[in-house]
C-alpha positions as CSV (number, residue, x, y, z in Angstrom):
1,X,-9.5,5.5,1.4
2,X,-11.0,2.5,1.6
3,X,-13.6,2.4,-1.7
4,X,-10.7,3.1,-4.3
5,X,-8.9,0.5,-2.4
6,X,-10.8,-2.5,-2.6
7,X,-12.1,-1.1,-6.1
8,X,-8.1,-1.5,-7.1
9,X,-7.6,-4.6,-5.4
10,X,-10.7,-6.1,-7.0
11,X,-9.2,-5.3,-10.3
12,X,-5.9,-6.9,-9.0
13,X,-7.1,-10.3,-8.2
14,X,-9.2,-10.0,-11.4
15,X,-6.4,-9.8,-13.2
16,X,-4.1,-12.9,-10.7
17,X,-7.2,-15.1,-11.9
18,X,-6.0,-14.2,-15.9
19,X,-2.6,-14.0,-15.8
20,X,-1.8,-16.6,-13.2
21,X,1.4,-15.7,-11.4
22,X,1.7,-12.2,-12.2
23,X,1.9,-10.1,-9.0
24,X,-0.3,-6.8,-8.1
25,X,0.6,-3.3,-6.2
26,X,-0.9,-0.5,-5.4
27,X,1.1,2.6,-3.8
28,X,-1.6,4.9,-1.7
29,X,-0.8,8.6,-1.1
30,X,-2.4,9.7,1.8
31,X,-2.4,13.1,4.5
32,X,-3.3,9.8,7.2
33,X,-6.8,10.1,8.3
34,X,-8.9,7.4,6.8
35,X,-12.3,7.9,8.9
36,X,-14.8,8.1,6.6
37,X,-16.2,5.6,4.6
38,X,-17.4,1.8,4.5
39,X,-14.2,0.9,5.7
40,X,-12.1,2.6,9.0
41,X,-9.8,1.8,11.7
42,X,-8.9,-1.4,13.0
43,X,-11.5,-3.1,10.4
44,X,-9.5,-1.3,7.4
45,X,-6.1,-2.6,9.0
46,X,-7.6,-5.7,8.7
47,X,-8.5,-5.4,5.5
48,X,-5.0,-4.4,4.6
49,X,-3.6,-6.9,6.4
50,X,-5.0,-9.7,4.9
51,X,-5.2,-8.3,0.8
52,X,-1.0,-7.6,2.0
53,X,-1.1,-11.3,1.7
54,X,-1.3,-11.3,-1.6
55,X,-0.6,-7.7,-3.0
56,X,2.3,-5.4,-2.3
57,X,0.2,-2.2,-0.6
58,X,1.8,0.6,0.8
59,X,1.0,4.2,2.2
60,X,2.9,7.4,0.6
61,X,2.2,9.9,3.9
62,X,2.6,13.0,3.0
63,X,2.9,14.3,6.2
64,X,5.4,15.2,8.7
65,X,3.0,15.2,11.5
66,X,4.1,12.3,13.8
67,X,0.6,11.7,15.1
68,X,0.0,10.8,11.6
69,X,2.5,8.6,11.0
70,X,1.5,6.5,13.8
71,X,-1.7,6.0,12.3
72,X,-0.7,5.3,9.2
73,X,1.7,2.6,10.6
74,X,-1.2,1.2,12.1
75,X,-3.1,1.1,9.2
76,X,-0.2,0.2,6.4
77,X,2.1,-1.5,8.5
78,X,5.6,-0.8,10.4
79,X,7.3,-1.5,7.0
80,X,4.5,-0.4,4.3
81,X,4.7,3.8,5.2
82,X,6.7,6.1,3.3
83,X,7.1,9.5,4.9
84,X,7.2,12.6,2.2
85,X,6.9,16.0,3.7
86,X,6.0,16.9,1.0
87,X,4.3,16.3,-2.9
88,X,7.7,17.5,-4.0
89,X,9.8,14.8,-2.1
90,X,7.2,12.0,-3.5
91,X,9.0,10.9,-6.5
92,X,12.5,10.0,-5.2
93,X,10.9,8.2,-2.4
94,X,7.9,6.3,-5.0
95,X,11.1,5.5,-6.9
96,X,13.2,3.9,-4.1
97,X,9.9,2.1,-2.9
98,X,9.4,0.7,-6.5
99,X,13.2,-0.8,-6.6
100,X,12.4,-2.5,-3.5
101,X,8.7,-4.1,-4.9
102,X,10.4,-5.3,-8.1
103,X,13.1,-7.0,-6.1
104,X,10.3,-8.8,-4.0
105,X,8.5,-9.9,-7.1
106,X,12.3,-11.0,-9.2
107,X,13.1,-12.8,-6.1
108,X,9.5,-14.8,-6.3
109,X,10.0,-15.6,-9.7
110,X,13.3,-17.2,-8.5
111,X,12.2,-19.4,-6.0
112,X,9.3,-20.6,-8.6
């Protein structure tokens, strides 16, 4: 999880540093379980954390394992986890997550 992530968010403030007040997102699907890698646990929430700062990042679980959930709360964020049961459900819920970024980033370019 964590090596495509900071691959994309490397490209993401690569491309803030060109187009100066453009705005960067990157939707991760996920079955949970990031525990392999350069990056995991509480150093990967971290991570996430801080790159949330700047970037709109959030977890598309497909899942409906509540253990699962938890973790990918923990990694993502209370407010950053979509729960699909299932590939099949991912689209409406990717779609209702997308409304929700571009009002974030319309009301931004508001207040500039």
């Amino acid at each position: 999880l964590a090596s495509p992530l900071t691959e994309a968010i490397g490209e993401m403030t690569a491309a803030k540093r060109t187009y100066v007040g453009c705005h960067g997102a990157a939707f991760v699907i996920s079955d949970s379980g990031a525990n392999a890698g350069p990056m995991t646990g509480d150093a990967l929430a971290a991570y996430i954390k801080e790159k949330q700062k700047t970037f709109s990042i959030l977890n598309f679980l497909l899942s409906d394992n509540p253990n699962e959930l938890a973790e990918a709360k923990k990694l993502f964020g209370e407010g950053n986890v979509i729960q699909a049961a299932d590939f099949g459900n991912l689209p409406g819920e990717a779609f209702k997550v997308l409304r929700i970024v571009l009002e974030r980033v319309l009301k931004t370019f508001r207040s500039v």
